[in-house]
N, C-alpha and C positions, 0 to 999 in steps of 0.2 A: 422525590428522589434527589437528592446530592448530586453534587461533581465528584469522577472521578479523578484522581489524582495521577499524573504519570506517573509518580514514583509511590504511588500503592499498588499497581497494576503490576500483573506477574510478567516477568521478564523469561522467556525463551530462545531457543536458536533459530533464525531464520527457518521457513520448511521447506523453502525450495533449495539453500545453499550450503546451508548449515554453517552461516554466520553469528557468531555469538554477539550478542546485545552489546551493543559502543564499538562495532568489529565493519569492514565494509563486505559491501555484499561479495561473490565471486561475481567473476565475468559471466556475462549469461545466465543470469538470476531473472525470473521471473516479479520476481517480489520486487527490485530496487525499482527507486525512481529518480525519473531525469532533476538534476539539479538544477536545470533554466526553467522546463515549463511544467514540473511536475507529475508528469505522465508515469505511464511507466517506460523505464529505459527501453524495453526490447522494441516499443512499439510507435516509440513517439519522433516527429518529424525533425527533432534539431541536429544538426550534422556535426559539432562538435563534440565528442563525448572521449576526453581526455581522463586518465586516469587521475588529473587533480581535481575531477569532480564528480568522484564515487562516490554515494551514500552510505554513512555507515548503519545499518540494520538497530531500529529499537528495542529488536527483542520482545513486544507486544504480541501477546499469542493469538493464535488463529478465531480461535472461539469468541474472544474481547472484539476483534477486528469486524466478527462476521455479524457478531451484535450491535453494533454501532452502526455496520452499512442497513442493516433491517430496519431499524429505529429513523433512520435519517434519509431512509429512500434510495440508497446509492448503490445504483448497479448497471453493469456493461453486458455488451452483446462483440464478438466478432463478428468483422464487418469491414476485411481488408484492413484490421487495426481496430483497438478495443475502444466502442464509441458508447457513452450512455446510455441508458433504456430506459423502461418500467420494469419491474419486477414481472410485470405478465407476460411481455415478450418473450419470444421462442429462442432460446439459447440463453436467455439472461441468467446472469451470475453476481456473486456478491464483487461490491467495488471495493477490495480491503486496500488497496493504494491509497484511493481517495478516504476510506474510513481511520485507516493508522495516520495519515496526514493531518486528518481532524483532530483526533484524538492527541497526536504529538503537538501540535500548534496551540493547545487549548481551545479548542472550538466546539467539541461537544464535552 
């Protein structure tokens, strides 16, 4: 199987905020992440989170994002804040933060 390309990959609005692709997230987005340690915003420990360092939303759709976390192992559980898992753990869920992060970076 090939790389995929970010700029073949379909490009949609945010689904938690309904930010359009190259657009930043709204406040209280689930989806964005922190721009120091890459978390996601709502949940991650860094105390500065100024508005000149909003993320803006790639536009990568949910289904790309939730393929990438399956393929690569990547998924969270709550847990006082979203901490890594196994897929078999009880509440785990797909990691699309850490999968759209890959996927934008060139990594997978």
């Amino acid at each position: 199987m090939g790389a995929t390309l970010v700029k073949d990959t379909e490009r949609t609005s945010c689904p938690d905020c309904s930010a359009a692709p190259g657009r930043y997230h709204m406040k209280g987005c689930d989806i964005e992440r922190c721009t120091e340690c890459e978390s996601q915003r709502l949940s991650c420990g860094c105390t500065d989170h100024g508005d000149y360092q909003r993320e803006k939303w790639s536009g990568i759709a949910y289904e790309k994002a939730r393929l990438i976390a399956e393929k690569n192992n990547l998924y969270v559980k709550w847990n006082n804040g979203w901490v890594k898992c196994s897929r078999n753990d009880e509440g785990a869920s797909h990691d699309l933060n850490e999968a759209t992060f890959l996927l934008m970076s060139g990594k997978v």
